[in-house]
C-alpha positions in Angstrom: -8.1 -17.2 32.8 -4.9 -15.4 33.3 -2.7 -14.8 30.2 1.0 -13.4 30.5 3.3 -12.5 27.3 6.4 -10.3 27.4 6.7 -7.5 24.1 10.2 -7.0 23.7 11.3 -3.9 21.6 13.3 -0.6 21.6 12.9 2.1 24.1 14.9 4.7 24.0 18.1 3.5 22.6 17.6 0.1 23.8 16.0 -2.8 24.7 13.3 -3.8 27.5 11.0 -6.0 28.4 7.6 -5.4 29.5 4.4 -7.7 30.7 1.3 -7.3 29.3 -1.3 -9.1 31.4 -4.9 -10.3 29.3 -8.0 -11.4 30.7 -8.4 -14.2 28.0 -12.1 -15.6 28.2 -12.9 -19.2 27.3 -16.0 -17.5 25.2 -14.4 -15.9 21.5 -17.3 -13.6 21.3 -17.3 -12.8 25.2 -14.0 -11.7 24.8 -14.4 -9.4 22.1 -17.5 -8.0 24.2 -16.0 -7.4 26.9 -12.4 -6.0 25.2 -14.7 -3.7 23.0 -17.4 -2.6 25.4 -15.7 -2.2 28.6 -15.9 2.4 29.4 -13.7 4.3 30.8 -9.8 4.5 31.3 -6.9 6.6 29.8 -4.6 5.6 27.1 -1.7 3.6 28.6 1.4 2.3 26.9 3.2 -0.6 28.3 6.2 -1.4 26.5 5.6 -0.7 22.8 2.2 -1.7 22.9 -0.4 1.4 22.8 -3.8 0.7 24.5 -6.8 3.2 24.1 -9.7 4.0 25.6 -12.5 2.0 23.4 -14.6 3.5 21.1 -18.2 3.8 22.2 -19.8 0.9 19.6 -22.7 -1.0 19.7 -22.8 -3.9 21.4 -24.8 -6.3 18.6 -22.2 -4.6 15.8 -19.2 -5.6 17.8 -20.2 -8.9 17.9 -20.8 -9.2 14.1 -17.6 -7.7 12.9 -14.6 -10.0 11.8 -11.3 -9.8 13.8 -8.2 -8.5 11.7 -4.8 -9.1 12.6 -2.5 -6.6 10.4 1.1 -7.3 9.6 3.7 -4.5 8.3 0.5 -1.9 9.0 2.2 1.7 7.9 0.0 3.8 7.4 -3.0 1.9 7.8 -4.0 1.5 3.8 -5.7 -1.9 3.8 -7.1 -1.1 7.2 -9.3 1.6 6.5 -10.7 -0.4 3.7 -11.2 -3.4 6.1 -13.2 -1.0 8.7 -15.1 0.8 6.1 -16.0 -3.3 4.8 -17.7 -3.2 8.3 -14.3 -5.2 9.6 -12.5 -4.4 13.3 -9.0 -4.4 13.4 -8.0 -6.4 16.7 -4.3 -5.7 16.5 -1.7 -4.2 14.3 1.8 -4.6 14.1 4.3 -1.8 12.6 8.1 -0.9 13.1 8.2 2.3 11.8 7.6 5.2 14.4 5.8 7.9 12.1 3.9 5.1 11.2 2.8 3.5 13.8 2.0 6.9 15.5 -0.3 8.0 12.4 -2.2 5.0 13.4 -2.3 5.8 16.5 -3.6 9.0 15.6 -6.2 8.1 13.1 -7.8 4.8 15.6 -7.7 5.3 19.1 -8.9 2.3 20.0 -6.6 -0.3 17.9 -4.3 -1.7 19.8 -0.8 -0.9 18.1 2.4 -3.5 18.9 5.8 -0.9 17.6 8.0 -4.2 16.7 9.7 -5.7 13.9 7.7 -9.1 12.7 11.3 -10.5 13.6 11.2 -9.8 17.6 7.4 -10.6 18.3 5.4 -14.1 18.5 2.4 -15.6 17.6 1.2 -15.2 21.1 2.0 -11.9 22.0 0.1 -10.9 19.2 -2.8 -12.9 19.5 -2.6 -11.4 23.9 -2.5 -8.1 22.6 -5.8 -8.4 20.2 -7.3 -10.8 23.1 -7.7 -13.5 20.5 -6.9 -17.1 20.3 -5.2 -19.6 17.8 -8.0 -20.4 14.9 -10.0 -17.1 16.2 -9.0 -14.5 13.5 -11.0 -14.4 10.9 -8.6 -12.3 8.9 -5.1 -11.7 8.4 -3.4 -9.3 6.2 -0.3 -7.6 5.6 1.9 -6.8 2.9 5.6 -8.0 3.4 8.4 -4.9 2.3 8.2 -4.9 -1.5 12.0 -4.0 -2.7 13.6 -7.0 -3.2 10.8 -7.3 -6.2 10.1 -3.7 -7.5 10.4 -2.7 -10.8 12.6 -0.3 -10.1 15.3 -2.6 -8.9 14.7 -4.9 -11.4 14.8 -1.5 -14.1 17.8 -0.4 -13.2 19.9 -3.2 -12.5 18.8 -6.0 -15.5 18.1 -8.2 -12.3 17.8 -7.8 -8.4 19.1 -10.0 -5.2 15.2 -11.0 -4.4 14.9 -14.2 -2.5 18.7 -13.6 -1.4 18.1 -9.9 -0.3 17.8 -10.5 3.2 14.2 -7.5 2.9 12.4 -11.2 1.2 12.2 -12.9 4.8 9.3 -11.0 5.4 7.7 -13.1 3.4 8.5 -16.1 5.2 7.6 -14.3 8.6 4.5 -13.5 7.5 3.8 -17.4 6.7 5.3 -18.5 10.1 2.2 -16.5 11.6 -0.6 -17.8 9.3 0.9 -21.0 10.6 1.1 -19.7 14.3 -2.2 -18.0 14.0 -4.7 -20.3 11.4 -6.9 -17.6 10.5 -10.4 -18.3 8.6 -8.7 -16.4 5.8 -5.3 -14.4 4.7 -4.3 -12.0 2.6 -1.0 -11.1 1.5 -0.4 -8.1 -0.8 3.1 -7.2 -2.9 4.0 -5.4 -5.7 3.6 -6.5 -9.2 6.9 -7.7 -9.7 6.5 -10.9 -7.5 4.8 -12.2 -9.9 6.8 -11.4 -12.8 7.2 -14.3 -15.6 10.7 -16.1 -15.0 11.3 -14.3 -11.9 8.3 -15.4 -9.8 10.4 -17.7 -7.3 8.9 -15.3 -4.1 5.5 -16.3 -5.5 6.5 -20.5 -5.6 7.9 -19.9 -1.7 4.7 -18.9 -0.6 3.1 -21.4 -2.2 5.5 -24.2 -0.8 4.8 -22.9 2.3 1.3 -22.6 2.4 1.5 -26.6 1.2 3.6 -27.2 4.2 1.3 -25.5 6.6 -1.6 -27.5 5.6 -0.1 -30.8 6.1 0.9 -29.9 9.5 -2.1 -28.0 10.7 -4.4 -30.1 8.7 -5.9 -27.0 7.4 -6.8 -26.7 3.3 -5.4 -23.0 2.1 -5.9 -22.8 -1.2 -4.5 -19.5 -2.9 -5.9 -17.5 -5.2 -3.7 -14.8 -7.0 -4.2 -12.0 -9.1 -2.6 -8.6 -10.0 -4.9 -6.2 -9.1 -5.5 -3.0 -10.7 -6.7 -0.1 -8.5 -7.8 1.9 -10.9 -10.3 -1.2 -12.2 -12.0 -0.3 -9.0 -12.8 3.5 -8.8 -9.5 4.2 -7.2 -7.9 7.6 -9.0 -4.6 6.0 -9.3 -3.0 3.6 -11.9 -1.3 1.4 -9.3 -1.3 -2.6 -9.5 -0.5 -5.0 -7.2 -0.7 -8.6 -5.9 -3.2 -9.9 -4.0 -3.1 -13.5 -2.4 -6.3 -14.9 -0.9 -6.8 -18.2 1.0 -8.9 -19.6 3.3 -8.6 -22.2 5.9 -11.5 -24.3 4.8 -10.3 -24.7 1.3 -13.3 -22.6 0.0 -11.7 -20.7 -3.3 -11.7 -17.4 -3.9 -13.3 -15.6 -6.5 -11.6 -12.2 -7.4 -13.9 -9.7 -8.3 -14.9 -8.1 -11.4 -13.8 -4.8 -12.5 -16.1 -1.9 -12.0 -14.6 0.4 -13.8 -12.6 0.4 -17.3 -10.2 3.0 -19.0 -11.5 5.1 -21.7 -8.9 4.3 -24.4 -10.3 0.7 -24.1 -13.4 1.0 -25.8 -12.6 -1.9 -29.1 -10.2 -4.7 -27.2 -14.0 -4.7 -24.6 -17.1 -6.7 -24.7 -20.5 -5.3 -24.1 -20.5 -5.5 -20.5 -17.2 -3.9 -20.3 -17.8 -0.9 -22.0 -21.2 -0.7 -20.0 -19.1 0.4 -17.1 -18.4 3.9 -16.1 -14.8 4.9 -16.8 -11.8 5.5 -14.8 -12.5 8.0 -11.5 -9.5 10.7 -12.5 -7.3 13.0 -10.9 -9.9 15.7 -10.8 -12.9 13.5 -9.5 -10.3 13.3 -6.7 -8.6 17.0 -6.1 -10.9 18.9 -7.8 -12.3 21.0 -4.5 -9.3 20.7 -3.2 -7.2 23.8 -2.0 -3.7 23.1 -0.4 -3.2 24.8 3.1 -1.3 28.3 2.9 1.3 27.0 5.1 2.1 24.3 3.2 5.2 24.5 1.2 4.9 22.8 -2.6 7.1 24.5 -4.7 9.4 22.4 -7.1 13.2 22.5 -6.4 15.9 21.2 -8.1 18.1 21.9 -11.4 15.0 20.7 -13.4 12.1 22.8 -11.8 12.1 25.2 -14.1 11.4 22.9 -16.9 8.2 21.2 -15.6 5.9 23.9 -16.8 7.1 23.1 -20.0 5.8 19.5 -20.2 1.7 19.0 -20.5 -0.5 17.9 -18.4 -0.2 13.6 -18.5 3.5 13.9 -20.0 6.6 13.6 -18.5 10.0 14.3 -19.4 9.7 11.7 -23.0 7.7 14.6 -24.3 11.6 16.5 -24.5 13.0 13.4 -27.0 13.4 12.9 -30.2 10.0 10.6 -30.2 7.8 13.1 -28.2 6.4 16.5 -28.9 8.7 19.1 -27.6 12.2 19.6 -28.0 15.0 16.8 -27.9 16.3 17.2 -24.1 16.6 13.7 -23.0 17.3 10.8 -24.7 14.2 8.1 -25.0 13.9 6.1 -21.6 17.3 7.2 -20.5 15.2 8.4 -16.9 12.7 6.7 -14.8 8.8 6.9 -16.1 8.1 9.3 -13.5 10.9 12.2 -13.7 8.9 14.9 -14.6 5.7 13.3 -14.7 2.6 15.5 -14.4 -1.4 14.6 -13.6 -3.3 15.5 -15.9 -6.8 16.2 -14.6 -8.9 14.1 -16.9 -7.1 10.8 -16.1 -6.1 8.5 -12.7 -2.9 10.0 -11.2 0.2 7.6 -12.0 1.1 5.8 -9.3 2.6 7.9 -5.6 6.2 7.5 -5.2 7.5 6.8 -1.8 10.7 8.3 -2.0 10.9 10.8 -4.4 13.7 13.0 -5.5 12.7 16.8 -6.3 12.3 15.9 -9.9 10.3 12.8 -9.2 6.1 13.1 -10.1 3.5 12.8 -10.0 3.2 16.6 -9.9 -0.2 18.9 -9.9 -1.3 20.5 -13.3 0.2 24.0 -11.2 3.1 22.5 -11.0 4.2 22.5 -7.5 4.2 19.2 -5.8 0.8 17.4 -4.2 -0.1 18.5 -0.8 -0.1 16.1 1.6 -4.5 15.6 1.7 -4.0 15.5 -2.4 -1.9 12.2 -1.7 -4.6 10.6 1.0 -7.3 11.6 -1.9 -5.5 9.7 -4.2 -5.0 6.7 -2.0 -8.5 7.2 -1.1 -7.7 7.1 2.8 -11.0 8.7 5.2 -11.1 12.4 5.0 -10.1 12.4 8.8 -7.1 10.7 8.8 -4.3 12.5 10.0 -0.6 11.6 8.5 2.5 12.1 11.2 5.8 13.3 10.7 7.8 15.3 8.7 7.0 15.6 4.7 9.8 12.5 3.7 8.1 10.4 5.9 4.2 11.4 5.0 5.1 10.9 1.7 6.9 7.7 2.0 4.2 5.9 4.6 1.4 7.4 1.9 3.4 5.8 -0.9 4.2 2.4 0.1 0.1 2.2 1.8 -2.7 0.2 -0.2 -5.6 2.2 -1.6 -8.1 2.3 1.2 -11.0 1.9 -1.4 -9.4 -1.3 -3.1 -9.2 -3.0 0.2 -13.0 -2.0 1.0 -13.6 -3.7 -2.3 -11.8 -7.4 -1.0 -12.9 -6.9 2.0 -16.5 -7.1 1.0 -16.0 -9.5 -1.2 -13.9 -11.7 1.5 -17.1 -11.1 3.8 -19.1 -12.8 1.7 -17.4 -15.3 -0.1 -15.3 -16.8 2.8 -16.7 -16.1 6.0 -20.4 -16.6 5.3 -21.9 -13.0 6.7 -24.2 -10.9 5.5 -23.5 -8.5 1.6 -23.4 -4.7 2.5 -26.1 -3.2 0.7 -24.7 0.8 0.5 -22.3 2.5 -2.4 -19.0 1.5 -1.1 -17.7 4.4 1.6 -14.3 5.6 0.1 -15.5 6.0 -3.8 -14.6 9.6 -5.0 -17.5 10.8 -6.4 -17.8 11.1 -10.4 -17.4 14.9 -11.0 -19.8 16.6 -13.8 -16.9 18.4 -15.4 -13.3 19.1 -15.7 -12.0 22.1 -17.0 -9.3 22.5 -19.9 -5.7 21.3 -19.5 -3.6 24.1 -18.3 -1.2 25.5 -21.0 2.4 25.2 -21.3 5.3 27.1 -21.0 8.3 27.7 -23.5 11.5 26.2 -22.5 13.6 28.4 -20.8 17.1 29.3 -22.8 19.2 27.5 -20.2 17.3 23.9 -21.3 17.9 25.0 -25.1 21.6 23.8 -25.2 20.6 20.5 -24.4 18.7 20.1 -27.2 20.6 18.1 -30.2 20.8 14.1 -30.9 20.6 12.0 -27.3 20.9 8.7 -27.4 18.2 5.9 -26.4 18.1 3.7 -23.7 19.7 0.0 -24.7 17.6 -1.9 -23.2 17.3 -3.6 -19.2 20.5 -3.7 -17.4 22.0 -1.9 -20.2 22.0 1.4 -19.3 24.3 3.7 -17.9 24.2 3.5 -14.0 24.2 -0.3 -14.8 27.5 -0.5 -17.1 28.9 1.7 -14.0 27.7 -0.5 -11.4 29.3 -3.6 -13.8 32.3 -2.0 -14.2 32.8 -1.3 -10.0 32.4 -5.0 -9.7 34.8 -6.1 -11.9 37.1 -3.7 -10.5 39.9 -6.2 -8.0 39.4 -6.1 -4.1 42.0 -4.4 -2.2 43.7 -6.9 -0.3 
């Protein structure tokens, strides 16, 4: 039969409308034939929905892979995973340009809807991925994480969260899981929205997902963990929160950890300490070379002083409680001003907007080219990142480890939707380098960092600090009238 839906989203300034006609078959599994085997055809975009010339797949493997829906896509983290977990992504939705032209770029053949989660519907989206209410067997997405970072939470003693108006994302992405009734879901945040005492994003969702199965008569039952990367083979200490629920009420089991950090070698039992350890910064980069053309150098009144700090350290090792000389006073700076890799451990966690004096930073001490950051998130080698460098680094920064979403992917294939284990080393694993060379020495402190040296002192404590007491003071000060 014929289906109609309008996409309505910015073009050029303002607003249009355009039709998207579907051939919607009544067979699930005929439609996804036909959509994915039909030859031929240029790209075309109609409205701000991009549709590609299909990928040449077989015909038996098209019909065994599970339909995604992705939500708040950028740069296609989870999704990568999800295809290299033998999943096919039917339909993703992104606002940001750069972003939704690296996916573009990097997957011809997914269908790509440029809207804000605000201005679409359930049925446009399900039209674009030629899909049907109930028919998705996975949706993911991870709503905009600010209202709940640390940083916010750092700097201020508090943050806005529910009441920052950023947290409705949340609730949009529920209002499709509700729209949509996929086999499964899963909903990924940072680690802050499940913080003790502050975890009132995490009792909406679950309020929600309550009121969704007494409508719908469905049985989600969520399962919740912070999830570290780096338990998994992914070079990068980065942890965040993972939600997983499936229609059927079937629970989800997270997985083990495959990997453990080498400091933990008493607090572990047997099994634990059978595992190999972390994959590290130089299992990641170390055949790397950055392109010539490529510009990396550090900028910025403190440039000249990360040569100074070793490999692993960051700016604490200039205090009174580190190794070099007293510069800074003890947490008066964010953990990752001046913060260096240091080749023998996972790279701290990628920033997505970072000043000039904002790490990680490479053991040469010039900033990490822009394959170093895919490494690290362990995208596919032949992914391609557009825009300028702000926006490569920001879409890389705020994007999923490929390899952790291979790792939930598998584990969703066969705990939740009943289909076959995948019998191969997982795709997007670095491999375990043999050796890694010496840390790199330091330099001495130049003479213009000397004067700073002298008694600085410590950070008070959350929301006590100096941009806070500033921020306190401006609100106290009395409205104009």
């Amino acid at each position: 039969m014929q289906r109609t839906s309008q996409i309505v989203g910015p073009q050029n300034g303002g607003h249009r409308l355009a039709r998207v006609e579907e051939n919607m078959l009544d067979a699930a599994h005929g439609s996804r034939l036909e959509q994915q085997a039909r030859a031929g055809g240029a790209d075309k975009q109609v409205g701000q929905v991009t549709k590609h010339a299909p990928v040449e797949l077989d015909a038996e493997d098209m019909m065994q892979r599970p339909r995604v829906i992705s939500l708040f896509s950028g740069a296609g983290g989870i999704d990568y995973g999800l295809e290299a977990a033998d999943f096919d992504t039917a339909v993703a939705l992104e606002v940001d340009k750069d972003c939704c032209a690296t996916l573009r770029a990097g997957r011809r053949h997914w269908p790509v809807i440029e809207q804000s989660i605000f201005d679409v519907s359930a049925d446009e989206i399900l039209a674009t991925g030629s899909l049907r209410r109930g028919d998705v067997d996975l949706l993911v997405g991870g709503p905009p994480c600010q209202p709940f970072s640390k940083a916010g939470y750092w700097s201020k003693g508090d943050s806005l969260r529910l009441d920052d108006p950023r947290a409705h994302t949340l609730s949009a992405y529920m209002d499709l899981v509700r729209e949509v009734l996929p086999r499964v879901f899963l909903l990924e945040n940072v680690e802050g929205l499940a913080f003790a005492g502050k975890d009132e994003g995490l009792r909406l969702l679950h309020a929600q997902i309550d009121a969704i199965n007494k409508k719908t008569k469905s049985h989600y039952k969520p399962e919740t963990r912070v999830v570290s990367a780096a338990a998994f083979g992914v070079p990068q200490l980065r942890e965040r929160v993972i939600m997983v629920a499936a229609r059927d009420g079937t629970r989800f089991k997270f997985p083990e950890p495959t990997h453990r950090s080498p400091d933990a070698t008493e607090q572990v039992d047997l099994f634990q300490r059978a595992l190999p350890t972390y994959r590290t910064a130089w299992d990641a980069l170390g055949d790397e070379e950055p392109d010539s053309g490529e510009d990396l150098e550090t900028r910025g009144k403190w440039a000249e002083l990360l040569p100074t700090i070793p490999e692993g350290c960051n700016y604490l090792y200039h205090t009174d409680r580190g190794e070099g000389l007293p510069l800074f006073g003890w947490r008066r700076r964010y953990w990752s001003f001046l913060l260096k890799l240091a080749k023998d451990r996972p790279s701290w966690t990628i920033q997505a907007q970072p000043g000039p004096a904002i790490g990680p930073f490479h053991w040469k001490n010039r900033r990490l080219s822009l394959r170093e950051l895919c490494r690290l998130q362990t995208f596919p080698p032949d992914v391609q990142i557009i825009g300028g460098r702000t926006s490569q680094q920001r879409q890389l920064g705020n994007a999923v480890p490929s390899l952790l979403a291979e790792v939930l992917g598998r584990e969703i294939r066969t705990q939740l939707l009943g289909l076959p284990s995948i019998n191969e080393p997982l795709r997007l694993l670095p491999p375990a380098r043999s050796s890694c060379p010496a840390r790199e020495a330091t330099a001495p402190v130049p003479k213009k960092f000397k004067k700073l040296a002298g008694r600085h002192e410590a950070h008070p404590g959350t929301g006590k600090g100096y941009g806070a007491r500033a921020r306190e003071a401006a609100d106290q000060l009395p409205a104009h009238p």
